[in-house]
N, C-alpha and C positions, 0 to 999 in steps of 0.2 A: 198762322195760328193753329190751323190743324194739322201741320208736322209736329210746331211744340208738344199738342197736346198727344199724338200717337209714342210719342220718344219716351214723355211723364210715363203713357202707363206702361211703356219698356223697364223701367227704370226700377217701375213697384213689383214690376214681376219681379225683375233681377235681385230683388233684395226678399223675397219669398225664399224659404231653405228650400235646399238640393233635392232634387226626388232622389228614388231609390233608384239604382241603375244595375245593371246586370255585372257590370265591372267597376264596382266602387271606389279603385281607385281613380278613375277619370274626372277629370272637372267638369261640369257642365258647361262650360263656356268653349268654343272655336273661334276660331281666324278661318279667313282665307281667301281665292284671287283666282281669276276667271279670264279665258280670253275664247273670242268665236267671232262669228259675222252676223251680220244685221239685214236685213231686204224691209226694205221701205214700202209701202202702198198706200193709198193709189194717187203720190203725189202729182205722178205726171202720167196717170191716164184720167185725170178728173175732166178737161177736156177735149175734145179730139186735134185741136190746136197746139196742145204743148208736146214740148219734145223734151224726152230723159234725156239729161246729160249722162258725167258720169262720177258714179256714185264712189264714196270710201266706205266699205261695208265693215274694216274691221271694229270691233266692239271689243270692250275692256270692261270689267269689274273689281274692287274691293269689298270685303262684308265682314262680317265678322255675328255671332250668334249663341243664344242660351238652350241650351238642349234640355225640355222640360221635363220629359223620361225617354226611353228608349225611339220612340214610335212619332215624336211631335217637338217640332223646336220652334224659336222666333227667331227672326234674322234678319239687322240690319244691314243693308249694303249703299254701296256708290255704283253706278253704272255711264260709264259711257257708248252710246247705240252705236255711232257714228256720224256719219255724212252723208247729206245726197244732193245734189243738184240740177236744175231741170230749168226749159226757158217756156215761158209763157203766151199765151196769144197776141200780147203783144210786143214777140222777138225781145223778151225784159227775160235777162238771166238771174234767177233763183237758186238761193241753197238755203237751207236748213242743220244744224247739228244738234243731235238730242241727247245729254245728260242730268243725272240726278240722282236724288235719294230712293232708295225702297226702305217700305217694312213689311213682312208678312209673316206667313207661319207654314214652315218645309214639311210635309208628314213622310214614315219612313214605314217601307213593308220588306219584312227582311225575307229574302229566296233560299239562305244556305250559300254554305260555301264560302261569307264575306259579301255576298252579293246582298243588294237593296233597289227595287223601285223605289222613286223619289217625283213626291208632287208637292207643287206650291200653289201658292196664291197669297196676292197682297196688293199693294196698294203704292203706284212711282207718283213722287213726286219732283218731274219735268223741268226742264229748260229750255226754251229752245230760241235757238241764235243762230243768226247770220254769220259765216265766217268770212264772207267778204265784206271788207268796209268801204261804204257808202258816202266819202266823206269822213264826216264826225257822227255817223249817224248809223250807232250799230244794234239792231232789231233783237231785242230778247221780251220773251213771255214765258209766266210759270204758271204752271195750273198741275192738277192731281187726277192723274188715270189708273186703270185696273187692269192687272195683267195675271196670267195663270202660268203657270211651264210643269213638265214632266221631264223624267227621267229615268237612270241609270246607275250606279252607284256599285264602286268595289273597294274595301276598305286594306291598302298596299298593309297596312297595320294596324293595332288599336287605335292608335291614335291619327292615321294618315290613310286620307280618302281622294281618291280619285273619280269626278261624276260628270257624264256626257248628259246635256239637258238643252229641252228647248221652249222657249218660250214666248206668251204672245201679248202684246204689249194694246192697249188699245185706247183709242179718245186723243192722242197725240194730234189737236188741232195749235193752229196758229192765228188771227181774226187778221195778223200783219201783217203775213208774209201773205199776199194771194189768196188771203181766206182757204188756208192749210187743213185739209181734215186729212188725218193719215192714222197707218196703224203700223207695226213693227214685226217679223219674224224675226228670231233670234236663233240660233243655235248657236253649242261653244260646249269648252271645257271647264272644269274646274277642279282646286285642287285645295284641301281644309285638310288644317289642324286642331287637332283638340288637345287643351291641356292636360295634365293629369299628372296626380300625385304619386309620390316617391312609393314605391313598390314595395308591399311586404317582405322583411324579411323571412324565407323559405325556413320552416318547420324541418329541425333534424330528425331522419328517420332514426325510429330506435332499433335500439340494437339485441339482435336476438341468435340466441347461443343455441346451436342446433344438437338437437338429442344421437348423441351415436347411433348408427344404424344396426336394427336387428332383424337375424333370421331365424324366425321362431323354429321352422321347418327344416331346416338345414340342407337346403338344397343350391344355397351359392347365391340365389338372390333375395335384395334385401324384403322384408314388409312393406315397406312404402312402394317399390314398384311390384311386389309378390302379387297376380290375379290369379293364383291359383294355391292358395295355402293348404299346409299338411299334405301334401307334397309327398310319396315315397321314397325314403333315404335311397334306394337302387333305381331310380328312374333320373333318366339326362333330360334335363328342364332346358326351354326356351331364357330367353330375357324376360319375359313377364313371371317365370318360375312355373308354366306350366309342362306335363308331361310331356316329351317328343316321341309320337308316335310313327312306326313305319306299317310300311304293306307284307303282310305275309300272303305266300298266293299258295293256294293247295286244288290239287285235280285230280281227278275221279276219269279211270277208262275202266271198263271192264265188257268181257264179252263171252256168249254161252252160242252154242253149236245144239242145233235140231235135228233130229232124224228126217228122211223123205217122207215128204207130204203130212207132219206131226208139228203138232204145237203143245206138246208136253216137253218140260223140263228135265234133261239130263238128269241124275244125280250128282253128276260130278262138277255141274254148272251150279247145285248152291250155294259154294264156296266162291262165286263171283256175286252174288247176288249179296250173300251175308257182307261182305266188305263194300257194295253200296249203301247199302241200311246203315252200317258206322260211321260212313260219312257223314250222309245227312242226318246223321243222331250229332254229331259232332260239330257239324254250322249248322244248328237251324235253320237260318235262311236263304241255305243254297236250294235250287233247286235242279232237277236230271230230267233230262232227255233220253227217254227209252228208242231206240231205231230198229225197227224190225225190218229185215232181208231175205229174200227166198234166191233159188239158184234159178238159174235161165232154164230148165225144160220147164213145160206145160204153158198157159196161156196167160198173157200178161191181166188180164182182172182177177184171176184165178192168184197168180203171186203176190198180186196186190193184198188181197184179200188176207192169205195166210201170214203175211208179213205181217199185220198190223194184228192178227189175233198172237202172234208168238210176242209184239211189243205189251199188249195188254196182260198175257200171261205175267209176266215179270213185275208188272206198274202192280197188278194183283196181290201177288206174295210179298212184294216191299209195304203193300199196306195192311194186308190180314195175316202175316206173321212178323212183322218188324215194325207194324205200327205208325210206318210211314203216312203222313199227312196228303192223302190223294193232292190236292192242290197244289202240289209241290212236284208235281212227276206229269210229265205229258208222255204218251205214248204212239206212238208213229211209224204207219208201215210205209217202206220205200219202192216195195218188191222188189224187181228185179233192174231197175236202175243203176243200182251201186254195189255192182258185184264186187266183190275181192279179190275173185282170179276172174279172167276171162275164159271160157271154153266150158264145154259140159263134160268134162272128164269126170270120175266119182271123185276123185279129190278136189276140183273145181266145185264143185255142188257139195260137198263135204261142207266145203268153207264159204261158203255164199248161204248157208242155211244158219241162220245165227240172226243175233239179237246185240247190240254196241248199246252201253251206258254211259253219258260222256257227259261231265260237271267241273266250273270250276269254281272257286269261292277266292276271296280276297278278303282277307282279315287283320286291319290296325290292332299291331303292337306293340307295349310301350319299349321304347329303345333304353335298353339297361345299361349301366355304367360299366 
């Protein structure tokens, strides 16, 4: 009576319209078919007396199912648990086999990917039989127990799922077999189809007639890839139509000669000094190295000294007649370090009395056609 009435309200649902589903053309209805193993309990440790034989653990299902929306379905199935057999306290051999109907309701949690956790619960209703016969005298009893399972779920297609689950069956008594109270683990495979309707036919793309390409700038590439427009007609562009620029490198020596033991400027050295000024008039942002040098007679703090007053002489007149930007000029004695000849001959010390100007710059320019 309470299968009849579980199946009725199957029945009224199934005739309730489709919900909305994410892929509309599927039917809400599935098939599908099951196999795994079974572990019995605690048929034969109820007393210390019995002894487990041995069991057929394998287990079978058929079902079939209405999917209400994406997340919750109902689902009829058939199950067989299997077999177990075991002898009793009084050396009296027992077995048991358990099949029957379910009903419940599968809920679905979707991971990504095709992937889905899957939980149930519902409601078996049981058989349970003797498979050896006793005679003419073969022991069946059916009652109604409650079972939950979890799982697994990866869907090979839209319509084709493949799900590892396990479940737990409980209340499987029997009052005739040995006053039977047991319960069930299950674990197994499964494998459902869902139906589902003829496929939309696919929407032709339209068709679209592409505008001749133009170079507003006429440098070879088009606007659409142009990231550099207006462009100079004599400059050689990239692929994006941008200018291709190179390195030009430009350097500054120049050097001026002191009399003994003076830090005044030649006359004939301002013509080395004017052609540093037009440098850095000409890159801004180079900057120069003034080096001042004494010759080897007298005392090395003494050369020191004079060197670095003949580098500031120079750093001076690049900036109070040429307007040179102090920040831009460091001045630096060496003294007697870095002679230019070795020995104190007058012409050794001739040339070791001086001041070196030494700058270079490096200046991007655009590569002309």
């Amino acid at each position: 009576m309470m299968m009849k009435l579980k199946l009725t309200h199957l029945l009224v649902l199934a005739a309730l319209p489709t919900a909305a589903y994410a892929d509309e053309s599927l039917s809400p209805w599935y098939v599908g078919a099951g196999a795994g193993q079974t572990n019995f309990g605690p048929n034969c440790e109820m007393t210390e007396m019995q002894i487990c034989g041995d069991d057929e653990p394998f287990a079978y299902e058929a079902f079939g199912g209405y999917m209400i929306n994406d997340y919750l379905s109902l689902e009829l199935g058939w199950r067989h648990l299997g077999h177990s057999t075991w002898i009793d306290y009084d050396n009296v051999a027992n077995d048991v086999g358990v099949k029957g109907f379910t009903l419940g309701v599968v809920g679905y949690w979707p991971l990504g990917n095709s992937w889905k956790l899957v939980g149930e619960a519902g409601a078996f209703n049981y058989t349970t039989q003797n498979e050896i016969n006793w005679g003419e005298d073969r022991l069946e009893h059916n009652d109604v127990g409650p079972y939950l399972g979890a799982g697994i779920s990866y869907d090979i297609t839209k319509k084709l799922s493949l799900a590892a689950k396990y479940r737990r069956y409980e209340d499987i008594d029997e009052s005739r077999v040995s006053n039977l109270e047991m319960d069930a683990n299950y674990w197994g495979i499964t494998l459902s189809y869902r139906f589902g309707g003829s496929e939309p036919e696919p929407t032709p793309e339209p068709v679209v007639v592409a505008a001749a390409p133009v170079d507003s700038d006429n440098d070879g590439v088009t606007d659409d890839l142009d990231q550099c427009p207006d462009t100079p007609m004599d400059h050689k562009v990239d692929a994006q139509g941008c200018t291709i620029y190179i390195d030009k490198l430009d350097d500054l020596r120049i050097e001026a000669q002191f009399d003994n033991n003076s830090t005044v400027l030649k006359p004939d050295s301002m013509g080395e000094i004017e052609k540093a000024a037009k440098f850095l008039n000409k890159y801004p942002k180079a900057q120069v190295e003034i080096a001042g040098h004494a010759s080897l007679p007298g005392k090395e703090d003494y050369n020191l000294w004079i060197s670095q007053k003949r580098a500031d002489v120079v750093a001076k007149v690049l900036v109070e007649q040429y307007g040179i930007d102090a920040n831009r000029i460091t001045a630096k004695g060496y003294g007697e370090s870095e002679p230019l000849m070795q020995g104190s001959s007058a012409e050794a010390n001739a040339a070791n009395r001086r001041i070196v100007a030494k700058a270079v710059f490096k200046e991007k320019q655009p590569l002309l056609k």
